[in-house]
Each structure stands twice: as structure tokens, then as C-alpha cells.
N, CA, C and O atoms as CSV, one atom per row, in Angstrom:
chain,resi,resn,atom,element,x,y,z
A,1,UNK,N,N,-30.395,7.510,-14.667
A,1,UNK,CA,C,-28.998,7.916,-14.579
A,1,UNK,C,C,-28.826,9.114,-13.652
A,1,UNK,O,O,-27.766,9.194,-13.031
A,2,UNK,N,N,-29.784,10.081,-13.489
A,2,UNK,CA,C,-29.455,11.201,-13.011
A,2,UNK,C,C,-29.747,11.039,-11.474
A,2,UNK,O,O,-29.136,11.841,-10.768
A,3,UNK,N,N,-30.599,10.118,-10.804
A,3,UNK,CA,C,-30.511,9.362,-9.664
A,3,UNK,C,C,-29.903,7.938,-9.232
A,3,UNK,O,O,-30.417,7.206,-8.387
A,4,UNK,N,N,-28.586,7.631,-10.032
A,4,UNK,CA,C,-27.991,6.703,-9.531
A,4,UNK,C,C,-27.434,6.591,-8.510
A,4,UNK,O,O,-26.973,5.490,-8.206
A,5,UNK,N,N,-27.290,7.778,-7.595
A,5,UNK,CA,C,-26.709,8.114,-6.168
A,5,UNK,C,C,-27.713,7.657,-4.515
A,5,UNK,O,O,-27.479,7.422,-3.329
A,6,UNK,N,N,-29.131,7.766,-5.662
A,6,UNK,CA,C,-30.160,7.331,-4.789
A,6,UNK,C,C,-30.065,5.877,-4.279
A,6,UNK,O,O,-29.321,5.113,-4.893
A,7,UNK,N,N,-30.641,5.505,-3.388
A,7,UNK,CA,C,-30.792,4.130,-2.267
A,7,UNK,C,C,-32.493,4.011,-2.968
A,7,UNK,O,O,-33.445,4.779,-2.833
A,8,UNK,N,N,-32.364,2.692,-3.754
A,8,UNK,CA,C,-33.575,1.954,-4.494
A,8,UNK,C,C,-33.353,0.706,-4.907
A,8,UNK,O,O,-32.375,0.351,-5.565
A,9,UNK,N,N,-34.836,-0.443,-4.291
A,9,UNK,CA,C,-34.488,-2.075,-5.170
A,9,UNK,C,C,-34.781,-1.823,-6.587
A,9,UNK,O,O,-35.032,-0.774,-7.179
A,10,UNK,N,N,-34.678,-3.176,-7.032
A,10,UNK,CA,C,-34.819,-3.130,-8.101
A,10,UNK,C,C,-37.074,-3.345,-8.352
A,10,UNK,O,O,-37.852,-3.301,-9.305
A,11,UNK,N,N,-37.174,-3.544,-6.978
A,11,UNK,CA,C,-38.835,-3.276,-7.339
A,11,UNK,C,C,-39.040,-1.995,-6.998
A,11,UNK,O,O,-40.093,-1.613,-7.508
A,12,UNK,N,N,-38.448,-1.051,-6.289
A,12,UNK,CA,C,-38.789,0.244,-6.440
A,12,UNK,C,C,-38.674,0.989,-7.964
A,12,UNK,O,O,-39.565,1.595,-8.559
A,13,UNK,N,N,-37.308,0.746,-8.382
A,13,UNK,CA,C,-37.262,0.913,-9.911
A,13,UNK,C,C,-38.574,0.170,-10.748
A,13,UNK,O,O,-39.180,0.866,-11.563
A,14,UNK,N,N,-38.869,-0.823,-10.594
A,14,UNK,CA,C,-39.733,-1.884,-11.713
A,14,UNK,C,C,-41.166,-1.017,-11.716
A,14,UNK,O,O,-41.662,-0.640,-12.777
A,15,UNK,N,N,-41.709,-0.773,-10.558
A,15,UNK,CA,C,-42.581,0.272,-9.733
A,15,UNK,C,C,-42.655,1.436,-10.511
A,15,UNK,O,O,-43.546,1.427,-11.360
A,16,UNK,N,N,-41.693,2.797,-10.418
A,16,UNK,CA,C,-41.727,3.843,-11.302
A,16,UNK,C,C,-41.639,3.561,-12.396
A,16,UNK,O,O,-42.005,4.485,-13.123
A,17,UNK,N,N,-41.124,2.168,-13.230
A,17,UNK,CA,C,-41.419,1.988,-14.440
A,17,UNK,C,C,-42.656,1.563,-15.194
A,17,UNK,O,O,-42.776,1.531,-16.419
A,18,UNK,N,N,-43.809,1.153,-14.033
A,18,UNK,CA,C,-44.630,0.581,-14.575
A,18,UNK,C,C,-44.789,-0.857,-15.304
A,18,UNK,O,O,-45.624,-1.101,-16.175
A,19,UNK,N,N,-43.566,-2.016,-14.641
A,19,UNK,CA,C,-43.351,-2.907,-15.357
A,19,UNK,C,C,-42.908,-3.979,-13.837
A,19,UNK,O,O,-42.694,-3.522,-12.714
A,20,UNK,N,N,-42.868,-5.314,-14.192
A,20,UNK,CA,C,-42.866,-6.125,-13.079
A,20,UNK,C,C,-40.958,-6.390,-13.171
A,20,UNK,O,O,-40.366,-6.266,-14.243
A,21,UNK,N,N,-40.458,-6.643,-12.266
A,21,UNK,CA,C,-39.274,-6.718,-12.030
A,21,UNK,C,C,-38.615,-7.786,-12.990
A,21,UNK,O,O,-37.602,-7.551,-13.648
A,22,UNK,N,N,-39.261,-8.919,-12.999
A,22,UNK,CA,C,-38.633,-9.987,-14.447
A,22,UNK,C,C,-38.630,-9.099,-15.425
A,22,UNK,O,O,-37.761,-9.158,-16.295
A,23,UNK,N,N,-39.605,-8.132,-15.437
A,23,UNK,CA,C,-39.686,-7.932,-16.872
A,23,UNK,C,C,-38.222,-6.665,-17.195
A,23,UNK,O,O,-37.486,-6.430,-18.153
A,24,UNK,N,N,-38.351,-6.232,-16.090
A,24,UNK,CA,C,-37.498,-5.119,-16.311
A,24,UNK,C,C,-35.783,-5.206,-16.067
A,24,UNK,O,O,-34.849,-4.413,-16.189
A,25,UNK,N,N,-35.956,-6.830,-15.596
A,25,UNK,CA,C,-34.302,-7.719,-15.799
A,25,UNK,C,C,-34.534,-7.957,-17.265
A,25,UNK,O,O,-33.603,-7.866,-18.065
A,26,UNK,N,N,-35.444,-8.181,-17.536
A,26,UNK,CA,C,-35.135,-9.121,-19.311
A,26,UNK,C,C,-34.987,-7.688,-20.237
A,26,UNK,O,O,-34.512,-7.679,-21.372
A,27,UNK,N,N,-35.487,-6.495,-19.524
A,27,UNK,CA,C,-34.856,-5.461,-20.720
A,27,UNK,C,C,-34.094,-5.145,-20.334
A,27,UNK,O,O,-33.232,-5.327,-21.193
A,28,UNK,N,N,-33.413,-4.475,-19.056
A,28,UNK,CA,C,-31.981,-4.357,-19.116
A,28,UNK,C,C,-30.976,-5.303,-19.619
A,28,UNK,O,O,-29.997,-4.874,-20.228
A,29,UNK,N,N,-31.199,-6.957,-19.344
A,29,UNK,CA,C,-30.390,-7.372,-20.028
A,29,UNK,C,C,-30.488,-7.535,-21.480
A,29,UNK,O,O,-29.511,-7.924,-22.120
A,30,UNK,N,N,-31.800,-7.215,-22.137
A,30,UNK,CA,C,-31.344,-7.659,-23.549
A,30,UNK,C,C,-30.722,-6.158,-24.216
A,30,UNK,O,O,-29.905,-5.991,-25.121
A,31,UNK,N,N,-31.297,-5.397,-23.566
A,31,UNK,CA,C,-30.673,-3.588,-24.466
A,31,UNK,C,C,-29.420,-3.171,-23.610
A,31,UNK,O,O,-28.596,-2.533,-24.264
A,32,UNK,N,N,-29.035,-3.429,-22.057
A,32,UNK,CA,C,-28.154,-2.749,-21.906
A,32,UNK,C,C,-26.715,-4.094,-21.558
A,32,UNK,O,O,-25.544,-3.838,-21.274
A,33,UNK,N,N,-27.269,-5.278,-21.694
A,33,UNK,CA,C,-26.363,-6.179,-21.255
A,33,UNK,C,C,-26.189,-6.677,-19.893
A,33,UNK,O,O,-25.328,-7.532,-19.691
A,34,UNK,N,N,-27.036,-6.160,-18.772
A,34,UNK,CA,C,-26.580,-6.213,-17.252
A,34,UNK,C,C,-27.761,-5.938,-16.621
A,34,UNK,O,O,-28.564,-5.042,-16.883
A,35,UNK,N,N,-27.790,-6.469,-16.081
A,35,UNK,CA,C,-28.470,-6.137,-14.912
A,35,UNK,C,C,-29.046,-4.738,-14.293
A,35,UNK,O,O,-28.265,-3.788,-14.340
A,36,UNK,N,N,-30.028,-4.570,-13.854
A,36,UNK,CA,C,-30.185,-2.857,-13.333
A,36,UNK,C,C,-29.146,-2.648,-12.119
A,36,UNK,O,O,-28.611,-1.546,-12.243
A,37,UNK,N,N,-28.691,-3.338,-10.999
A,37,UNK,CA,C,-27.988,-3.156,-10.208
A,37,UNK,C,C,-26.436,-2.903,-10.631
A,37,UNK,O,O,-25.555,-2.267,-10.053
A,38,UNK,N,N,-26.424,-3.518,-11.656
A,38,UNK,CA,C,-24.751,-3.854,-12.401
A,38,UNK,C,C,-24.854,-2.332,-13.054
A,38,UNK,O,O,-23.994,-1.552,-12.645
A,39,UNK,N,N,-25.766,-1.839,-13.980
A,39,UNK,CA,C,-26.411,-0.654,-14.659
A,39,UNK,C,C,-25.872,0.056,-13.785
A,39,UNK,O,O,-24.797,0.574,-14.087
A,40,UNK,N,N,-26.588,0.368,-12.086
A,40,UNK,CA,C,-26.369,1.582,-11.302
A,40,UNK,C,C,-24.954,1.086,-10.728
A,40,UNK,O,O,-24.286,2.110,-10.586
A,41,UNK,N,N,-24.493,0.403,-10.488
A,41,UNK,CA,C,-23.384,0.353,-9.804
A,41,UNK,C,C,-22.191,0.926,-10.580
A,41,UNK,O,O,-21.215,1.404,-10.002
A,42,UNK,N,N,-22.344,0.841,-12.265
A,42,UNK,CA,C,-21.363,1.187,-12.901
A,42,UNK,C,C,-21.391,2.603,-13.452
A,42,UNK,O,O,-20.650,3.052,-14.326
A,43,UNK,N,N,-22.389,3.253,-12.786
A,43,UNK,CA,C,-22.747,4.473,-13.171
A,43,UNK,C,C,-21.832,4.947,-11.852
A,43,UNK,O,O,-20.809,5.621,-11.972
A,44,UNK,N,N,-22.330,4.518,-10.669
A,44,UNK,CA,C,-22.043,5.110,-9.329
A,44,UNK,C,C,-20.164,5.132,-9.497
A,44,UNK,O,O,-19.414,5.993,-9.039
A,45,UNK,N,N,-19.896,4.272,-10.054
A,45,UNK,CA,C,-18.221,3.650,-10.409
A,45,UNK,C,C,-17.641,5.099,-11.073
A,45,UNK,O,O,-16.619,5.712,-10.762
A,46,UNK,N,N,-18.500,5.374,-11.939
A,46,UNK,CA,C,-17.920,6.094,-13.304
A,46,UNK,C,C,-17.752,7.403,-12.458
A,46,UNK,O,O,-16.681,7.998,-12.345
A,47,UNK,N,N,-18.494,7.642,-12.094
A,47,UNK,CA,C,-18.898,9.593,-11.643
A,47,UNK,C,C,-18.037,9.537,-10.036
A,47,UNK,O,O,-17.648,10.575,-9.500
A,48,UNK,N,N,-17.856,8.313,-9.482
A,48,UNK,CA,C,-16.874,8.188,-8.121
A,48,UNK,C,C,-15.164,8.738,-8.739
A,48,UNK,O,O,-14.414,9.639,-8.363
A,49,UNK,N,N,-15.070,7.827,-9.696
A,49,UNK,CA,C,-13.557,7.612,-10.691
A,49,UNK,C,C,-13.464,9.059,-10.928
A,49,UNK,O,O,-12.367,9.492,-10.575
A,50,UNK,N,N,-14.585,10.321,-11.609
A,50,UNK,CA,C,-14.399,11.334,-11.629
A,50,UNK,C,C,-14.033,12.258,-10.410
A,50,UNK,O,O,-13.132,13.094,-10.340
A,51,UNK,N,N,-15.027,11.865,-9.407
A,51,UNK,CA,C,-14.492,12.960,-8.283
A,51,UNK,C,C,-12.977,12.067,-7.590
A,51,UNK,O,O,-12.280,12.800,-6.889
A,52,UNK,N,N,-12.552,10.837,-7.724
A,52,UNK,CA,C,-11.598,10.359,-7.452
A,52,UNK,C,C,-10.445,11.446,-7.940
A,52,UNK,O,O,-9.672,12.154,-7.295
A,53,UNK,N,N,-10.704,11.240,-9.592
A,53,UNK,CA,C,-9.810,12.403,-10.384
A,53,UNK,C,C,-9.506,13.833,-10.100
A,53,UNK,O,O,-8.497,14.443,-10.454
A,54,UNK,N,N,-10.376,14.222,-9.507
A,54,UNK,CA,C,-10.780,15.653,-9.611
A,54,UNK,C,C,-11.071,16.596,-8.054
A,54,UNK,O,O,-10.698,17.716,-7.705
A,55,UNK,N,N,-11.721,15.771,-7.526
A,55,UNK,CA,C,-12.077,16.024,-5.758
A,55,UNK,C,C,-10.671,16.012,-5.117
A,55,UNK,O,O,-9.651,15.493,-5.569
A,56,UNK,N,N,-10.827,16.645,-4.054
A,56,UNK,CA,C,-9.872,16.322,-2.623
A,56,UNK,C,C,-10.990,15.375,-1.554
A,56,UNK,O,O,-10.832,15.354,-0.334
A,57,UNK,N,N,-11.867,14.791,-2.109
A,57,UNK,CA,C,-13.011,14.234,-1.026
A,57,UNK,C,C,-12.421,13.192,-0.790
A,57,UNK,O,O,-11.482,12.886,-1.526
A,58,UNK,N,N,-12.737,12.465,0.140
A,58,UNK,CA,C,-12.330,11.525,0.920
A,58,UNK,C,C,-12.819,9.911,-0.053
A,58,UNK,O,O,-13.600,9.524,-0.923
A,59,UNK,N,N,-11.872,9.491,0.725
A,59,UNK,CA,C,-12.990,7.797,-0.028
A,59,UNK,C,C,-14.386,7.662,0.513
A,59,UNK,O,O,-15.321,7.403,-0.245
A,60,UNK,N,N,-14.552,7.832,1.825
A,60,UNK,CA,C,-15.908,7.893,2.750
A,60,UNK,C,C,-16.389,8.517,1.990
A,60,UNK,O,O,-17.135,8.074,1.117
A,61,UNK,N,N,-16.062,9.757,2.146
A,61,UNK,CA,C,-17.244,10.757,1.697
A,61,UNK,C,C,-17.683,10.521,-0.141
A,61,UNK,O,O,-18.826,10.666,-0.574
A,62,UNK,N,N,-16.833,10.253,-0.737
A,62,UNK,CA,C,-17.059,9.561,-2.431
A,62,UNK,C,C,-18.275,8.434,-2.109
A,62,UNK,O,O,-19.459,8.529,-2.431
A,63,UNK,N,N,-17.650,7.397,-1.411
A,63,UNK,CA,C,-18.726,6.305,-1.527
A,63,UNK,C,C,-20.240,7.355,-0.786
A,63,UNK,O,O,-21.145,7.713,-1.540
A,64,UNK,N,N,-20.254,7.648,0.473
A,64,UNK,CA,C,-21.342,8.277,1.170
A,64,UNK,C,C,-21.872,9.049,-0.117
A,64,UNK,O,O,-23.097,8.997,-0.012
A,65,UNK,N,N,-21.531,9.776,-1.341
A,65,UNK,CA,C,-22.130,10.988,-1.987
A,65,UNK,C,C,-22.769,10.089,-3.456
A,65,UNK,O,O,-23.453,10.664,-4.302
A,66,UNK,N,N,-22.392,8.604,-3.546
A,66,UNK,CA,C,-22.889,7.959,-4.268
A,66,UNK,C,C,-23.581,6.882,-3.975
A,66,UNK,O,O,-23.615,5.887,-4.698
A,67,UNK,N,N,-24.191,7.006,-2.876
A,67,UNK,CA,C,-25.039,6.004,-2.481
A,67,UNK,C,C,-24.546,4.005,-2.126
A,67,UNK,O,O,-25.168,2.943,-2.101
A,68,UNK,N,N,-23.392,4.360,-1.958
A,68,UNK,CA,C,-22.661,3.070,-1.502
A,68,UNK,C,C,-23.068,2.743,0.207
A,68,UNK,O,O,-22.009,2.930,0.807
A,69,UNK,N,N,-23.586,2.550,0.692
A,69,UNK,CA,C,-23.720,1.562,2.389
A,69,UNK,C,C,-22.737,1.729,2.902
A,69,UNK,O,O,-22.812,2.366,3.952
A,70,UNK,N,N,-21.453,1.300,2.488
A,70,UNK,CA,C,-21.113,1.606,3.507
A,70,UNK,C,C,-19.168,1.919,2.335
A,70,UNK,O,O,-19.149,1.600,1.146
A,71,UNK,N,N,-18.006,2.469,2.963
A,71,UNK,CA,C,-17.153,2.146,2.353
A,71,UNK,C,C,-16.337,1.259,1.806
A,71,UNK,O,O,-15.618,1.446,0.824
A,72,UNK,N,N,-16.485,-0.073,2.677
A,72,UNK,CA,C,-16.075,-0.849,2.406
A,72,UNK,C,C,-16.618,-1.772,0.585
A,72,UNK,O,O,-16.021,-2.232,-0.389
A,73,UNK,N,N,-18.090,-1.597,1.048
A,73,UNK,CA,C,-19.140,-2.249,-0.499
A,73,UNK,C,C,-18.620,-1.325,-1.526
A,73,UNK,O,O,-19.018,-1.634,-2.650
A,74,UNK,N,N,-17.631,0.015,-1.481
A,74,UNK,CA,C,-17.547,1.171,-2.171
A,74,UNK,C,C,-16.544,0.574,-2.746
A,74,UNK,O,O,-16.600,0.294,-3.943
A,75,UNK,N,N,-15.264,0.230,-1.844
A,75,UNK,CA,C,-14.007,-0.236,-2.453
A,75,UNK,C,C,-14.166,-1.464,-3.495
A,75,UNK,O,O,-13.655,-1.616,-4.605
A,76,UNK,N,N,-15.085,-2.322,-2.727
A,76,UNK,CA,C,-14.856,-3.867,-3.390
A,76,UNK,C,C,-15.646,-3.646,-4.826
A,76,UNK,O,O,-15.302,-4.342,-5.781
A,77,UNK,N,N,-16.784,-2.603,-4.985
A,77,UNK,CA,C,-17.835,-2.342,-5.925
A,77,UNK,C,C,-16.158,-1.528,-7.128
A,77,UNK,O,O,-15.732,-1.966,-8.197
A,78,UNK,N,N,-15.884,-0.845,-6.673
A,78,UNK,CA,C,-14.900,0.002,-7.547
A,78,UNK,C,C,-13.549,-0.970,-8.123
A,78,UNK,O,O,-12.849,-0.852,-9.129
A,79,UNK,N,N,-13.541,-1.948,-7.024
A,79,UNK,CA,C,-12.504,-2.327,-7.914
A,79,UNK,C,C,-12.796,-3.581,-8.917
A,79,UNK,O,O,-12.132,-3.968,-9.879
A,80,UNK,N,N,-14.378,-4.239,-8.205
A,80,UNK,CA,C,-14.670,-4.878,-9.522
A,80,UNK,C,C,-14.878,-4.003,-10.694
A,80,UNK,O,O,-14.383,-4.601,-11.650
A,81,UNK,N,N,-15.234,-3.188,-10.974
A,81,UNK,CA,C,-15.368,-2.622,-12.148
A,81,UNK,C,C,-13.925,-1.631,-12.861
A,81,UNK,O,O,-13.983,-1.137,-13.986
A,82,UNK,N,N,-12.928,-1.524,-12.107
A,82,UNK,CA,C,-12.164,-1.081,-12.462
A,82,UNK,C,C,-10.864,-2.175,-12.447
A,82,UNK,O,O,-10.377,-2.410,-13.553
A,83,UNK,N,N,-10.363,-2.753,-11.458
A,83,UNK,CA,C,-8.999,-3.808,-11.300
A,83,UNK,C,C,-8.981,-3.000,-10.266
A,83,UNK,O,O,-9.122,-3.760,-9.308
A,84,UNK,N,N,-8.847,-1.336,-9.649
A,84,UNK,CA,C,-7.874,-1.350,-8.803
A,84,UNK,C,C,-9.224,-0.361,-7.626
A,84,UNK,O,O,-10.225,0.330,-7.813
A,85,UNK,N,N,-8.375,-0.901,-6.370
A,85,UNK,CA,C,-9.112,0.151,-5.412
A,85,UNK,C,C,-9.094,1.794,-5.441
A,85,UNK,O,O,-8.098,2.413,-5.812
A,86,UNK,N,N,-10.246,2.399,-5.029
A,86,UNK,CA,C,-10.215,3.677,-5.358
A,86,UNK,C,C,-8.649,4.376,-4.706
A,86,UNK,O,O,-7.999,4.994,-5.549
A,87,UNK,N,N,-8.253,4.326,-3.777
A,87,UNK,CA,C,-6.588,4.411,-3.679
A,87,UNK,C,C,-5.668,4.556,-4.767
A,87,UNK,O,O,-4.994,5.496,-5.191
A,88,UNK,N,N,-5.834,3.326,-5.108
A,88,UNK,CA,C,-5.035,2.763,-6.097
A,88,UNK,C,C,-5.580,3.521,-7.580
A,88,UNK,O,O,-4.573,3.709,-8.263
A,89,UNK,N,N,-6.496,3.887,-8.116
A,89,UNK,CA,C,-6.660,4.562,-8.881
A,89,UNK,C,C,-6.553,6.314,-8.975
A,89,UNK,O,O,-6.229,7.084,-9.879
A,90,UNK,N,N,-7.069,6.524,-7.339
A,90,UNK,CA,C,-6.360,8.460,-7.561
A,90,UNK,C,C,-5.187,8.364,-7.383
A,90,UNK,O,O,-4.664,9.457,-7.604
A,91,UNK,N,N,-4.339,7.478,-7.038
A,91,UNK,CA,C,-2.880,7.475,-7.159
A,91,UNK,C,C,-2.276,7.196,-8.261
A,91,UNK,O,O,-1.096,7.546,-8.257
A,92,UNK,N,N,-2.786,6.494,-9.589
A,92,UNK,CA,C,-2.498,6.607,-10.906
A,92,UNK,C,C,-2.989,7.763,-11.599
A,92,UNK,O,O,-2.618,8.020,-12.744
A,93,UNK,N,N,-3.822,8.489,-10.951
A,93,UNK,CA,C,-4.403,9.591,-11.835
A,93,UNK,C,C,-4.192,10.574,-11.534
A,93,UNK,O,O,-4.765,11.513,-12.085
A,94,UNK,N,N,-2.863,10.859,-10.071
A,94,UNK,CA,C,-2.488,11.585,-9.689
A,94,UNK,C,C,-1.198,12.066,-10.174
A,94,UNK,O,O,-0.724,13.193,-10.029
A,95,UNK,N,N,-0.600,10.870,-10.882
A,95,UNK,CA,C,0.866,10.487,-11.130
A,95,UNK,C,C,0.567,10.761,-13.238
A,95,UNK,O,O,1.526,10.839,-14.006
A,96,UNK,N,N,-0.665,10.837,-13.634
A,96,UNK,CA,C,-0.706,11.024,-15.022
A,96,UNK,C,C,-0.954,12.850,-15.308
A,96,UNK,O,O,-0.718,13.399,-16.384
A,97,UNK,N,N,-1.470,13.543,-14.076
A,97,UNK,CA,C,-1.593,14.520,-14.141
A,97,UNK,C,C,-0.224,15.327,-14.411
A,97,UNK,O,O,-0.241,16.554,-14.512
């Protein structure tokens, strides 16, 4: 969690875990429900949504500070996990403030 910002496969992860990559899909999905990529992506989601809330940072620079490729994978990643594009969400959370 505390390097979800980092750029890693899921065999680099399987690697520092000491475990082979099937194996370490069949425990994320049976304890956390998802996938390790789904895992970091919704971490990267959560702590973006915060500086969304809270930052004057840019969308670039949000996706760039959470390890998103590029902005575009940032938007489409945020709004699967949320419904709305990061736009579209500091502008509701701008309007609840």
C-alpha cells in the first residue's frame, strides 16, 4: 500500500513476495476479492480522489504523482472506479465544500 504510486508487474510484486504469480492471483483474489492490479489501481484511485479534494494539482500532475502512464489511463482508470472523470469529481467536491 505504501508503494502503490510505484511502476511494478505483477511478477515483480510475486518476486518480493516470495511466491509465483498464480499463486499470488489466487490470494489476492480469495482474501482481497481482486486482483493485485485492480488492488493497486484502487488504491492509486482513492489517494488521487484525495488530492483531487484537497490539491490545486493538476490532473497530469495527480495521475504523474500516482504512477498512472500516462493521463489519459488516469481518467479512464478513475472513472471506472468511481462513475465520474476526475473533472467531474473535483467539481462535485468543490460544490459540497
Amino acid at each position: 500500500e505504501k508503494n502503490c504510486a510505484e511502476i511494478f508487474s505483477v511478477s515483480d510484486l510475486a518476486a518480493a513476495c516470495f511466491v509465483s504469480e498464480s499463486r499470488l492471483h489466487h490470494i489476492f483474489t480469495e482474501k482481497l476479492g481482486q486482483t493485485p492490479i485492480k488492488y493497486r489501481n484502487a488504491l492509486r484511485v482513492e489517494k488521487a480522489a484525495h488530492d483531487l479534494r484537497a490539491a490545486a494539482l493538476s490532473i497530469e500532475a495527480i495521475a504523474e504523482k500516482y504512477g498512472f502512464n500516462s493521463p489519459t489511463y488516469f481518467r479512464e482508470t478513475f472513472k471506472e472506479y468511481t462513475g465520474m472523470t476526475p473533472t467531474e469529481y473535483r467539481r462535485v467536491a468543490a460544490s459540497k465544500s
